[in-house]
N, C-alpha and C positions, 0 to 999 in steps of 0.2 A: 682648420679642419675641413674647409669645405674644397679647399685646393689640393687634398690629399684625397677626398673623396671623388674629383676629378678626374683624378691620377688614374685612382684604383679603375674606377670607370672605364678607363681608355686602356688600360691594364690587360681588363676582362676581354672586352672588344678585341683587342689583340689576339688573343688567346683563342677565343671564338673562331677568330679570321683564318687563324695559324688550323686551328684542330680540323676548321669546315675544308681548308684546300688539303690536308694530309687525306683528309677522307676521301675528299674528289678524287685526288689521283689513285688514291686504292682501289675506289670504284672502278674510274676510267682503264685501269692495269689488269683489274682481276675479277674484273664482276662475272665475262661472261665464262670464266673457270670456273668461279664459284657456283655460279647458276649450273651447270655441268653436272658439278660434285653434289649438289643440292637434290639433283634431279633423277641420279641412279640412287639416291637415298629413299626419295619420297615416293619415287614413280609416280611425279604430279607436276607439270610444267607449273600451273600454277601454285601452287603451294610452292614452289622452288622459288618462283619471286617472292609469293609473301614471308617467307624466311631470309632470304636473305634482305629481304628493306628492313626488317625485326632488327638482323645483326647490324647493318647499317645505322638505325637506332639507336643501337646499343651502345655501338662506339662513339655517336655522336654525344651521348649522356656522360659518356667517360669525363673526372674532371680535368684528369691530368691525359692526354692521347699520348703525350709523350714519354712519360714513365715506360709504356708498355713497348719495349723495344722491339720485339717484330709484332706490328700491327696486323702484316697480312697472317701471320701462324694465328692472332688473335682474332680477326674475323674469321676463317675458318673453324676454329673453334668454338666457337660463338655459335654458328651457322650451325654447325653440326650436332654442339648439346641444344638449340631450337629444333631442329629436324626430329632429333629422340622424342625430346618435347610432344611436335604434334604426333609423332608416330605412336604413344603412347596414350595421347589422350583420345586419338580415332580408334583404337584398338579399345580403352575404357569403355567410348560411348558406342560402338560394335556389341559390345558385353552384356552392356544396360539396357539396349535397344527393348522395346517393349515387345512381348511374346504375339503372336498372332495367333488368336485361336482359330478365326475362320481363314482356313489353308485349303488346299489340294485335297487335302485326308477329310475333310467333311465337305460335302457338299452341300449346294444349297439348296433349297425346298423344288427351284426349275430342275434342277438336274437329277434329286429327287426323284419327281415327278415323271421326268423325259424316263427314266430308268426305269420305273413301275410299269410303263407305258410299255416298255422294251418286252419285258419280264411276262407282262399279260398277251403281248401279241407271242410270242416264243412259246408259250403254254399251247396257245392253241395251233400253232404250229407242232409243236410235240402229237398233237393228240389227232393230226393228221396222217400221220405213220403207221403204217403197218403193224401190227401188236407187236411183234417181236422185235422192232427195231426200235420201236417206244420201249417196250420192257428193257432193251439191253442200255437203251441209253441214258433211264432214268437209274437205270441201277450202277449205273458209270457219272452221270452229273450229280444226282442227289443225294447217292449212297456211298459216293466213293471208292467203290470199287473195282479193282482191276480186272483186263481183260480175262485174264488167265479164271479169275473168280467166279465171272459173269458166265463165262464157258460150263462151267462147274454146276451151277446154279438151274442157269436152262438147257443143259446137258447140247451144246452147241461145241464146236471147235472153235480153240481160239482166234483161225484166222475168219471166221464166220460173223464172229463177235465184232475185232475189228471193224468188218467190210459193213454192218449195222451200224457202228459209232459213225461211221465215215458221212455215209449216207444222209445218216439223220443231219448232222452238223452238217452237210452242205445243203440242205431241203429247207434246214431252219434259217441258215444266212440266203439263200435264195429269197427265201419266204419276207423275211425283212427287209432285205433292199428293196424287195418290191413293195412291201407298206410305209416303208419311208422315204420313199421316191432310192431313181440311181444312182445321186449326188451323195449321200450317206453308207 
């Protein structure tokens, strides 16, 4: 019994030996194709290797290498249902990703603040205006109404109205850059 279990021993070894140089030279044949095919799959140089050492793996776990008579169709295939694999599970955990509530769309208490800051120096710039250029313009930022309206309203021409809106909004951005230095 114990000369049979030698046997087998040296059997295995064999086997091993036989399956590790068939893979060798698969590697050494067609790695850097696979790596290739891998890589317009994944659009990830590395992820290209860590899949293909997976299928390499893979083959190396095979008990029989030899059974699978084209090995290289089979590591390719292999390579390719792993690629779906991660392509699959990056796209899951993309999905799952936890939501963000403090984004872009809220801001935070400084910018806030910088804003209010804006909003009170721009008042009192408004209120530096001429009456009617203030009147046309709060009735065009605040009230939302059109030129044609505001014409109507304070019995002005609409190109009159305009040349007010204009004015005002270049008095108010003047007005600012100068309270916020010229760098802003």
């Amino acid at each position: 019994m114990a000369v049979h279990k030698i046997h087998s021993d040296s059997t295995n070894t064999l086997k091993d030996e036989r399956q590790s140089a068939l893979i060798s030279d698969l590697f050494n044949q067609h790695n850097d194709i696979l790596l290739r095919f891998l890589r317009t799959r994944l659009q990830s140089d590395s992820d290209a290797h860590e899949v293909a050492q997976e299928a390499y793996v893979k083959l190396l776990a095979l008990d029989k290498p030899g059974a699978v008579s084209y090995l290289r169709s089979y590591l390719f295939k292999v390579a390719a249902n792993l690629a779906i694999d991660r392509l699959r599970a990056k796209q899951t955990a993309q999905k799952h990703q936890p939501l963000l509530f403090f984004d872009e769309k809220y801001p935070s208490e400084e910018q806030t603040a910088l804003v209010n800051e804006k909003v009170k120096l721009v008042s009192g710039f408004i209120n530096e205006l001429p009456l009617k250029c203030k009147k046309a313009f709060m009735l065009s930022r605040y009230h939302g109404m059109s030129t044609e309206e505001i014409a109507n309203v304070m019995r002005l021409s609409d190109r009159m109205v305009r040349k007010y809106l204009v004015r005002a909004t270049e008095h108010c951005q003047i007005r600012l850059k100068q309270a916020l230095g010229s760098d802003k």
